[in-house]
mmJSON file of the N, C-alpha and C atoms, coordinates in Angstrom:
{"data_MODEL":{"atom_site":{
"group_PDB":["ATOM","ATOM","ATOM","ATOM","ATOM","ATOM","ATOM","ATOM","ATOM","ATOM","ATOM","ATOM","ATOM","ATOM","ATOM","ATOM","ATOM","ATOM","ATOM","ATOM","ATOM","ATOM","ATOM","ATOM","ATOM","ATOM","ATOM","ATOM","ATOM","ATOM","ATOM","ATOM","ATOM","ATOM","ATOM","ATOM","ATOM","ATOM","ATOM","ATOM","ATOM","ATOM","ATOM","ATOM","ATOM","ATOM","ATOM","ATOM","ATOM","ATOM","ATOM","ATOM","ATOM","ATOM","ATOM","ATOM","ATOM","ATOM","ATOM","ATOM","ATOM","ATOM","ATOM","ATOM","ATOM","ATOM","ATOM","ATOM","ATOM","ATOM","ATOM","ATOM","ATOM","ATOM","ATOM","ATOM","ATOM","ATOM","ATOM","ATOM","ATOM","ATOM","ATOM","ATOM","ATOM","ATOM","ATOM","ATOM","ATOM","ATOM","ATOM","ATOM","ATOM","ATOM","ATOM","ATOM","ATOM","ATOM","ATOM","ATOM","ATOM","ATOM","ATOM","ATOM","ATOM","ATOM","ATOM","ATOM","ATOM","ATOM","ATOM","ATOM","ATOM","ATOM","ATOM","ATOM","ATOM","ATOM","ATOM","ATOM","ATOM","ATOM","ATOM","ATOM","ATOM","ATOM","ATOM","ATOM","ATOM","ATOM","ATOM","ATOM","ATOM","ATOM","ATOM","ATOM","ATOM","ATOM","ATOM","ATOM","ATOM","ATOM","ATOM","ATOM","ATOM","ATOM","ATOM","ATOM","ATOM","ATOM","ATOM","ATOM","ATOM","ATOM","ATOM","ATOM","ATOM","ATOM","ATOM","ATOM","ATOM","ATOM","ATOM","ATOM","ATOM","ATOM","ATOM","ATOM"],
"id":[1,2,3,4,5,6,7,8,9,10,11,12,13,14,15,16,17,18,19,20,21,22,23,24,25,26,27,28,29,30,31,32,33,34,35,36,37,38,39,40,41,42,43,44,45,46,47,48,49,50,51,52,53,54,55,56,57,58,59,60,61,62,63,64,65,66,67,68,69,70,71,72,73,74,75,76,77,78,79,80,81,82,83,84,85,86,87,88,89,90,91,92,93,94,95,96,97,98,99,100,101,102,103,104,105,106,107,108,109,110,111,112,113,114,115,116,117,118,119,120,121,122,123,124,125,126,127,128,129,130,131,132,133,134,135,136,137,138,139,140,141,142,143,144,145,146,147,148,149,150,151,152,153,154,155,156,157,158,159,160,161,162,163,164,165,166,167,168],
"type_symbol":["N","C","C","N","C","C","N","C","C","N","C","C","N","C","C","N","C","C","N","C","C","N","C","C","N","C","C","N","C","C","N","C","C","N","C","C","N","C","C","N","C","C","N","C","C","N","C","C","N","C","C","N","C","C","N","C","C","N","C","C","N","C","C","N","C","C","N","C","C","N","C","C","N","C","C","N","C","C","N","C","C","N","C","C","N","C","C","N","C","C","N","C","C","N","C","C","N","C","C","N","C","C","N","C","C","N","C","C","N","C","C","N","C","C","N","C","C","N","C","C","N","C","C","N","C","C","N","C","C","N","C","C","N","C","C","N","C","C","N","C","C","N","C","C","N","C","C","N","C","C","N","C","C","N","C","C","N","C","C","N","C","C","N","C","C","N","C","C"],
"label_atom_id":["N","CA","C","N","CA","C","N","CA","C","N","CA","C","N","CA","C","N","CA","C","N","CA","C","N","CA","C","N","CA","C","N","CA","C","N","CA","C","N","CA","C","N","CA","C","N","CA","C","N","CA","C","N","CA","C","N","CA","C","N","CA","C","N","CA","C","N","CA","C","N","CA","C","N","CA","C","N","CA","C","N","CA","C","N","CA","C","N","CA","C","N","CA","C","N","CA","C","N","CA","C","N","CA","C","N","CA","C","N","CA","C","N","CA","C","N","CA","C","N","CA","C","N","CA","C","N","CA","C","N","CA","C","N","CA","C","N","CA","C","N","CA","C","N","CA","C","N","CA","C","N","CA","C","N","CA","C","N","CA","C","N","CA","C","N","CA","C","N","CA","C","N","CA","C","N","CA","C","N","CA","C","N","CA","C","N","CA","C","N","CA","C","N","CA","C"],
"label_alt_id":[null,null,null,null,null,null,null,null,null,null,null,null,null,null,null,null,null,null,null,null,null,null,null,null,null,null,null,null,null,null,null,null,null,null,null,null,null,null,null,null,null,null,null,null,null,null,null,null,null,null,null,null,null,null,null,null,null,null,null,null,null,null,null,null,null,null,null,null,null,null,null,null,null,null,null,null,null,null,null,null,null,null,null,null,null,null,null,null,null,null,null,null,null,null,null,null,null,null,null,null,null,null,null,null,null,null,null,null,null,null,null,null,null,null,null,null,null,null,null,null,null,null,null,null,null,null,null,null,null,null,null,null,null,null,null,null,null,null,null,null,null,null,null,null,null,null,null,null,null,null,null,null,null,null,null,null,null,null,null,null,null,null,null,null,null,null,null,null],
"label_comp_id":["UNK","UNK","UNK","UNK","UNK","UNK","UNK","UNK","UNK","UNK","UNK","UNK","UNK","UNK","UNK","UNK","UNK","UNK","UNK","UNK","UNK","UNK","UNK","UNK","UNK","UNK","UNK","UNK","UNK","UNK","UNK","UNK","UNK","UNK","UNK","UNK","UNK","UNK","UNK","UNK","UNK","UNK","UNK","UNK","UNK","UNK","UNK","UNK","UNK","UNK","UNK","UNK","UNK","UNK","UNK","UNK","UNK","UNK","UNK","UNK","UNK","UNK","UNK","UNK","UNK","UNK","UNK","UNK","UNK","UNK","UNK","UNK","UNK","UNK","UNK","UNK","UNK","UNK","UNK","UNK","UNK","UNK","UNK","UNK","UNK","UNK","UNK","UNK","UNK","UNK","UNK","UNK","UNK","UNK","UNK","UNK","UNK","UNK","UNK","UNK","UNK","UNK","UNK","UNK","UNK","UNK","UNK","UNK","UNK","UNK","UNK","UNK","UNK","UNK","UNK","UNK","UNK","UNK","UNK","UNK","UNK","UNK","UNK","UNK","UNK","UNK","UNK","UNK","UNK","UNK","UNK","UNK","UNK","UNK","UNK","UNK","UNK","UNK","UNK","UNK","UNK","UNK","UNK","UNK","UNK","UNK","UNK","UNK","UNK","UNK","UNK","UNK","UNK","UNK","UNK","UNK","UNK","UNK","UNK","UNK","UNK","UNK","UNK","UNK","UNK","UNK","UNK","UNK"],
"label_asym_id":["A","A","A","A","A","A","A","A","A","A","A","A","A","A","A","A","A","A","A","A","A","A","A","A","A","A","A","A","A","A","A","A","A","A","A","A","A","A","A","A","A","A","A","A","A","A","A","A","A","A","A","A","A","A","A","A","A","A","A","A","A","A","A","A","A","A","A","A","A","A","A","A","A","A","A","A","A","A","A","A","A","A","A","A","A","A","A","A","A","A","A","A","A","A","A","A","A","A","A","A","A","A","A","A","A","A","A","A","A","A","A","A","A","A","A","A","A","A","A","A","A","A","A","A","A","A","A","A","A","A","A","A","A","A","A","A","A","A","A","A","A","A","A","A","A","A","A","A","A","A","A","A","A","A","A","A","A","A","A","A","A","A","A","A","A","A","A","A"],
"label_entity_id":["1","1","1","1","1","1","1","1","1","1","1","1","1","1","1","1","1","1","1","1","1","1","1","1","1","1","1","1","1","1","1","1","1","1","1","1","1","1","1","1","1","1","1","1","1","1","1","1","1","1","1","1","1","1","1","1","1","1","1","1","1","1","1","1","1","1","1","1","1","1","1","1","1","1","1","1","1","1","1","1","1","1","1","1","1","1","1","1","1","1","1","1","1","1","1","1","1","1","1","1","1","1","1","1","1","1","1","1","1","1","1","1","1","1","1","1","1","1","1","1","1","1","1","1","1","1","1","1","1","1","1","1","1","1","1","1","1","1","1","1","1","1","1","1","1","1","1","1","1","1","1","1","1","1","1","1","1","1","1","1","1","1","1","1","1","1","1","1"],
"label_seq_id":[1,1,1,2,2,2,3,3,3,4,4,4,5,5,5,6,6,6,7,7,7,8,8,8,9,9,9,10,10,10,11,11,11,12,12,12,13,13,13,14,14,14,15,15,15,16,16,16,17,17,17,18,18,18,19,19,19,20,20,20,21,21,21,22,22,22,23,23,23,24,24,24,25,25,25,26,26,26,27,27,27,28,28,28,29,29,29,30,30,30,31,31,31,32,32,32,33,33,33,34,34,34,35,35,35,36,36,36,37,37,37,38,38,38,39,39,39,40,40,40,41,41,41,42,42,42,43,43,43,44,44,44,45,45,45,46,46,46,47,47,47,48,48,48,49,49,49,50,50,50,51,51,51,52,52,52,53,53,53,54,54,54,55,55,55,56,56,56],
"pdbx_PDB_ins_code":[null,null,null,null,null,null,null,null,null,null,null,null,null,null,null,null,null,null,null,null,null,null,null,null,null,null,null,null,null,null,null,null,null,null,null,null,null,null,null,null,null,null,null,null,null,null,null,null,null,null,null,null,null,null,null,null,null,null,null,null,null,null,null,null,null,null,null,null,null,null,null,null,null,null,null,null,null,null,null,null,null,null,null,null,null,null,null,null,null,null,null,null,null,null,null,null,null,null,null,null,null,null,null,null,null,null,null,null,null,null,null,null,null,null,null,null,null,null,null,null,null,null,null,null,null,null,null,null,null,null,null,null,null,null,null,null,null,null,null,null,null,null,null,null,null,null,null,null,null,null,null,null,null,null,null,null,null,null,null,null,null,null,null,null,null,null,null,null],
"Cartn_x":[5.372,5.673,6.047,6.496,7.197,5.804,4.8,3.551,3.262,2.942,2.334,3.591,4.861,5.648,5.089,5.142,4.216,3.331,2.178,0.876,0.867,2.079,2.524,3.227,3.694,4.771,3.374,2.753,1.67,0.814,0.292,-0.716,-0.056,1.226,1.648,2.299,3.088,2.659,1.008,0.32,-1.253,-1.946,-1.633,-1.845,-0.938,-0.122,0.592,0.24,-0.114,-0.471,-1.651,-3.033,-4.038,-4.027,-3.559,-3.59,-2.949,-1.931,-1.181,-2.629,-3.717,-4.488,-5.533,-6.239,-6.845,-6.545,-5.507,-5.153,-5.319,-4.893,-5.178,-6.036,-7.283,-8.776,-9.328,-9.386,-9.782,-10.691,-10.2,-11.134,-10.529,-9.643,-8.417,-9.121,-10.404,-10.801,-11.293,-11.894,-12.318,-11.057,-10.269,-8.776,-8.023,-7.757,-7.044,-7.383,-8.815,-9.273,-9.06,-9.477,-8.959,-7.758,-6.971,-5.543,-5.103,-5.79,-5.355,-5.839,-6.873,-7.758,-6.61,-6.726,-5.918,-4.246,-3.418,-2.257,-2.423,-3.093,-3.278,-3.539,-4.518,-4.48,-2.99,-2.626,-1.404,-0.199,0.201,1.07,0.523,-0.32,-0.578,-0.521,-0.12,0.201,1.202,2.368,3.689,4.292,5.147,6.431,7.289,7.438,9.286,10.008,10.916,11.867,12.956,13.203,14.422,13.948,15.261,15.303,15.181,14.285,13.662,14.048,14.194,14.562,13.432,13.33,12.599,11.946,10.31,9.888,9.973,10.328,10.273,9.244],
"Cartn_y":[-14.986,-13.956,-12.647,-12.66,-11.406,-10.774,-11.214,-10.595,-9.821,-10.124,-9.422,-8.01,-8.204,-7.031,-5.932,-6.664,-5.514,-4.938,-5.908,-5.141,-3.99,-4.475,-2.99,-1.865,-2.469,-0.991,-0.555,-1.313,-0.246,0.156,-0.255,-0.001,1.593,1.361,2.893,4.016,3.743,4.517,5.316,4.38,4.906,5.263,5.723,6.58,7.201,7.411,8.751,9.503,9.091,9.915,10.386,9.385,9.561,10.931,10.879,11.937,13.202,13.21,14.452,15.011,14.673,14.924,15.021,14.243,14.997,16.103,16.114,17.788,18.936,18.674,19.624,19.896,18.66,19.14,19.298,19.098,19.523,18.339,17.182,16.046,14.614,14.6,13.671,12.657,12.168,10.85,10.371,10.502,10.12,9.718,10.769,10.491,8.95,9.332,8.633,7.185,6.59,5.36,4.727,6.231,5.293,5.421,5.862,6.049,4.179,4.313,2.636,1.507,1.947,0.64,0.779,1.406,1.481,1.03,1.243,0.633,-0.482,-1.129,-2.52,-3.287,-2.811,-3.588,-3.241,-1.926,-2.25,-2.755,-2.709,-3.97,-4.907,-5.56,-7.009,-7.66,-6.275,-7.283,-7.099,-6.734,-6.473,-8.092,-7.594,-9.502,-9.235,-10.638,-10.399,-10.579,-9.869,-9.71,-10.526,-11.419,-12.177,-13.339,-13.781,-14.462,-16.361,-16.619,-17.783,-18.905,-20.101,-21.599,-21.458,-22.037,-22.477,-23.274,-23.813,-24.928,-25.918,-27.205,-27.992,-28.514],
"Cartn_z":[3.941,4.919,4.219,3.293,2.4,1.818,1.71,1.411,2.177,3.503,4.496,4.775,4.403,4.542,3.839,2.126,1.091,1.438,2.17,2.478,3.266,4.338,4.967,4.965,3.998,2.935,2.346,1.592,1.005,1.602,2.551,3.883,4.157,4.277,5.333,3.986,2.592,1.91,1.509,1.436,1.399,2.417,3.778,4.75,4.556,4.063,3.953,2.593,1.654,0.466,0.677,1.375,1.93,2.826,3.711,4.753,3.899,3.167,2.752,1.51,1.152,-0.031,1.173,2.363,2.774,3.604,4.012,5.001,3.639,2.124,1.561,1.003,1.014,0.78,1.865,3.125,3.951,4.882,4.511,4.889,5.163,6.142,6.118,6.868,7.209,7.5,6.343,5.193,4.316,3.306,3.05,2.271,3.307,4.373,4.98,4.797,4.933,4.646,3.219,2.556,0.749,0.536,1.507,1.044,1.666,2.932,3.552,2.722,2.23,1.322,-0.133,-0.72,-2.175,-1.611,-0.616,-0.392,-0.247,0.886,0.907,0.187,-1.549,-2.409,-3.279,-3.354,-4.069,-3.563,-1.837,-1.518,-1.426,-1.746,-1.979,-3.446,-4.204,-5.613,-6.19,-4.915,-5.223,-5.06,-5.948,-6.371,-5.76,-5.216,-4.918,-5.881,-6.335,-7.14,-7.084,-6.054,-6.396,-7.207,-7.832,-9.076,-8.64,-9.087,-8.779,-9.805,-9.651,-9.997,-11.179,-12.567,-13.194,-13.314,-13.295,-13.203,-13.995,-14.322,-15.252,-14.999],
"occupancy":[1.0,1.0,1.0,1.0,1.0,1.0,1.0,1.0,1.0,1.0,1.0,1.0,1.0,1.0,1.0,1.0,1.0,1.0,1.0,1.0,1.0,1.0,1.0,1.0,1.0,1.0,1.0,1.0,1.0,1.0,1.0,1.0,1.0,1.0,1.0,1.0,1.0,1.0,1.0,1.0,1.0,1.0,1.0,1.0,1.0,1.0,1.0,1.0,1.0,1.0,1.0,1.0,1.0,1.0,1.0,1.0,1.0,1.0,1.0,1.0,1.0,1.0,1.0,1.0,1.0,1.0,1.0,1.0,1.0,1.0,1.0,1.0,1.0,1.0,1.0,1.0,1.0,1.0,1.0,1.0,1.0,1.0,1.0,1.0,1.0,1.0,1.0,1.0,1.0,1.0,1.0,1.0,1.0,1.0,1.0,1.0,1.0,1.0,1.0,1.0,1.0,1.0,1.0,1.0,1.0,1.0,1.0,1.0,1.0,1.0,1.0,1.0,1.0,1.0,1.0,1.0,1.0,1.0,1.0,1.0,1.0,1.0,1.0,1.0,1.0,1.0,1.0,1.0,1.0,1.0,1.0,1.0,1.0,1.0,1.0,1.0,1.0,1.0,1.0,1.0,1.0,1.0,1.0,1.0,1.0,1.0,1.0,1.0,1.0,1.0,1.0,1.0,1.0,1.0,1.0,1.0,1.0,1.0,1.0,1.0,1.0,1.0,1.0,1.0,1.0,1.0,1.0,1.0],
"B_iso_or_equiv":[0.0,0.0,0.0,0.0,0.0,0.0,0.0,0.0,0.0,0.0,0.0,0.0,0.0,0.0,0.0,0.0,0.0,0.0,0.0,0.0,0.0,0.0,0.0,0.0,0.0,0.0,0.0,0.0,0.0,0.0,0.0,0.0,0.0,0.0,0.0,0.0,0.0,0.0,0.0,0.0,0.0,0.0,0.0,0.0,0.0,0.0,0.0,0.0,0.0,0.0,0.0,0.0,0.0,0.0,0.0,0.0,0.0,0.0,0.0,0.0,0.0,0.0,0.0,0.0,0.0,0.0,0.0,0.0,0.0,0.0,0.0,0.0,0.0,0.0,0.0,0.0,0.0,0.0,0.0,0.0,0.0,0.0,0.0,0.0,0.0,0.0,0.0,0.0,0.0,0.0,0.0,0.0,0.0,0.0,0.0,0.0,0.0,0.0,0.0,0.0,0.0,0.0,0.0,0.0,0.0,0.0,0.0,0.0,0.0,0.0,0.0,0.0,0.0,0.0,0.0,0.0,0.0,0.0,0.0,0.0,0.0,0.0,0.0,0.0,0.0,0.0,0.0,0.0,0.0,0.0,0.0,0.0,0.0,0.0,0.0,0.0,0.0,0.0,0.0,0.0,0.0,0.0,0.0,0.0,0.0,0.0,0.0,0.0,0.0,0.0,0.0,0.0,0.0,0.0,0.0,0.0,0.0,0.0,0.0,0.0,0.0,0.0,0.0,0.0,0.0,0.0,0.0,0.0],
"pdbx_formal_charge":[null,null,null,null,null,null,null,null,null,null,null,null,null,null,null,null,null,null,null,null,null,null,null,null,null,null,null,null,null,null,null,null,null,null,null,null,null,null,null,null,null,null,null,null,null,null,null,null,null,null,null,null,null,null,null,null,null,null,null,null,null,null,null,null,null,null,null,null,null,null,null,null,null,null,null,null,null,null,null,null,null,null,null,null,null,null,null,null,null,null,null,null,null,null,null,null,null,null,null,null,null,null,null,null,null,null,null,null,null,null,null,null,null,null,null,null,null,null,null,null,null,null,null,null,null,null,null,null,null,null,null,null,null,null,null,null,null,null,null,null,null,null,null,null,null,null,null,null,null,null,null,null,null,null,null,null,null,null,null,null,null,null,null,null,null,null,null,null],
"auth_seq_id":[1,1,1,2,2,2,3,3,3,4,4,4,5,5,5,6,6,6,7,7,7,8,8,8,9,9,9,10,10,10,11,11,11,12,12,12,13,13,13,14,14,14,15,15,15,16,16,16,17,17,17,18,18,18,19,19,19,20,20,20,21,21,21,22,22,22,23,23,23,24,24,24,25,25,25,26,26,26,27,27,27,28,28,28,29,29,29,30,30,30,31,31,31,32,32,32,33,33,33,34,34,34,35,35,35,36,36,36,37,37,37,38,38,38,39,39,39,40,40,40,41,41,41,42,42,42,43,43,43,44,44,44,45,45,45,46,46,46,47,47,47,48,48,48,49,49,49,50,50,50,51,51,51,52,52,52,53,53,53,54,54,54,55,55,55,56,56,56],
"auth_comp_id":["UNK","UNK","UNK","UNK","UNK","UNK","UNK","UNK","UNK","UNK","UNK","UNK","UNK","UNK","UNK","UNK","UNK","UNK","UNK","UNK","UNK","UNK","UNK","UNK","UNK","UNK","UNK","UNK","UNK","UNK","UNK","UNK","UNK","UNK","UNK","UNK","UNK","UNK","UNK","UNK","UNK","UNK","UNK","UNK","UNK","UNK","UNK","UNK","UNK","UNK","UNK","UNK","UNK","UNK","UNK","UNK","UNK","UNK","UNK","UNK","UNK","UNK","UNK","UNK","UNK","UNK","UNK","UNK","UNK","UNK","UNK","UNK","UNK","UNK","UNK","UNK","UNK","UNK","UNK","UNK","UNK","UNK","UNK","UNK","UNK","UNK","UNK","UNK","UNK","UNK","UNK","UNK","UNK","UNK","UNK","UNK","UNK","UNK","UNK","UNK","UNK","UNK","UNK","UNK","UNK","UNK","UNK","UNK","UNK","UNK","UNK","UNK","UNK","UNK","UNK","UNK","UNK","UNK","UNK","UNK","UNK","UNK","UNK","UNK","UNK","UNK","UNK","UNK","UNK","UNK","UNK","UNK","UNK","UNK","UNK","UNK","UNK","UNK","UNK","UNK","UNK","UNK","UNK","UNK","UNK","UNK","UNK","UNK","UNK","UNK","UNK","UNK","UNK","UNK","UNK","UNK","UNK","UNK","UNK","UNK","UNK","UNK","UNK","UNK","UNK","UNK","UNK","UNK"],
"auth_asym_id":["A","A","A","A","A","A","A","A","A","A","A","A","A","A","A","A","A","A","A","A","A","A","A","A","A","A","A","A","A","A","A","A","A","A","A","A","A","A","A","A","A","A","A","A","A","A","A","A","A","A","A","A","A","A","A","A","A","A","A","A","A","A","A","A","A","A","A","A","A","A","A","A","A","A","A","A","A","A","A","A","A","A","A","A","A","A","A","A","A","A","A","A","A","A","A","A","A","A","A","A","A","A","A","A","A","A","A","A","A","A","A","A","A","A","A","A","A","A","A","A","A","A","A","A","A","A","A","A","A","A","A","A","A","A","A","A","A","A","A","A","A","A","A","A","A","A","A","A","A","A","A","A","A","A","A","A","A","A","A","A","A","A","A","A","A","A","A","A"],
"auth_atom_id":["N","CA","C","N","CA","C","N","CA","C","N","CA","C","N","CA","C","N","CA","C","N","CA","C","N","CA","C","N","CA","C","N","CA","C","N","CA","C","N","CA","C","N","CA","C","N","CA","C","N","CA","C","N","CA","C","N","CA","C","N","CA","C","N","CA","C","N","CA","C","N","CA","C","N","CA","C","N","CA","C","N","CA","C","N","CA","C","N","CA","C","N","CA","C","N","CA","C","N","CA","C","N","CA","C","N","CA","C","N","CA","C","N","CA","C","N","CA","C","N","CA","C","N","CA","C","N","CA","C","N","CA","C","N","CA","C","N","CA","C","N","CA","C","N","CA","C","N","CA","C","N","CA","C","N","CA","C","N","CA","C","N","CA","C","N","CA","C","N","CA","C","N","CA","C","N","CA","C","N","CA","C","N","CA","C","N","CA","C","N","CA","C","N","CA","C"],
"pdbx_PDB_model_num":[1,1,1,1,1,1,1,1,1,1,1,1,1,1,1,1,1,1,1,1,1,1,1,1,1,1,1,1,1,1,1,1,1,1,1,1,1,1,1,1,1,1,1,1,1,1,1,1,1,1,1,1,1,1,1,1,1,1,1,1,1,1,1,1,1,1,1,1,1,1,1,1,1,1,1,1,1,1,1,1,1,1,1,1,1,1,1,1,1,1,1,1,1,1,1,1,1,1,1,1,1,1,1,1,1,1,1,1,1,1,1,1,1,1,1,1,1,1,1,1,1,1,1,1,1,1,1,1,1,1,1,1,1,1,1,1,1,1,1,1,1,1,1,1,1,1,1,1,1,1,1,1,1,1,1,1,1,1,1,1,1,1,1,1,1,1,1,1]
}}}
């Protein structure tokens, strides 16, 4: 379940970096999509950080 959070932290950081680069090139459907595609892969290869049991 903590995955699908990432995907949407990065999903909605990358419509927002997306959109802020196309309003200043002038082309915010094209930005906006690679901004959604490139978040969604980078919250999906975010870790959870809490500290986990060691496997034996």
């Amino acid at each position: 379940m903590k995955n699908k959070k990432n995907v949407g932290l990065g999903m909605a950081l990358g419509m927002a970096v997306g959109t802020a680069i196309g309003v200043a090139l002038d082309n915010v459907g094209v930005w906006l999509t690679i901004g959604l595609a490139l978040g969604a892969g980078i919250g999906s290869r975010f870790k959870d950080n809490k500290k986990r049991e060691p496997k034996n």
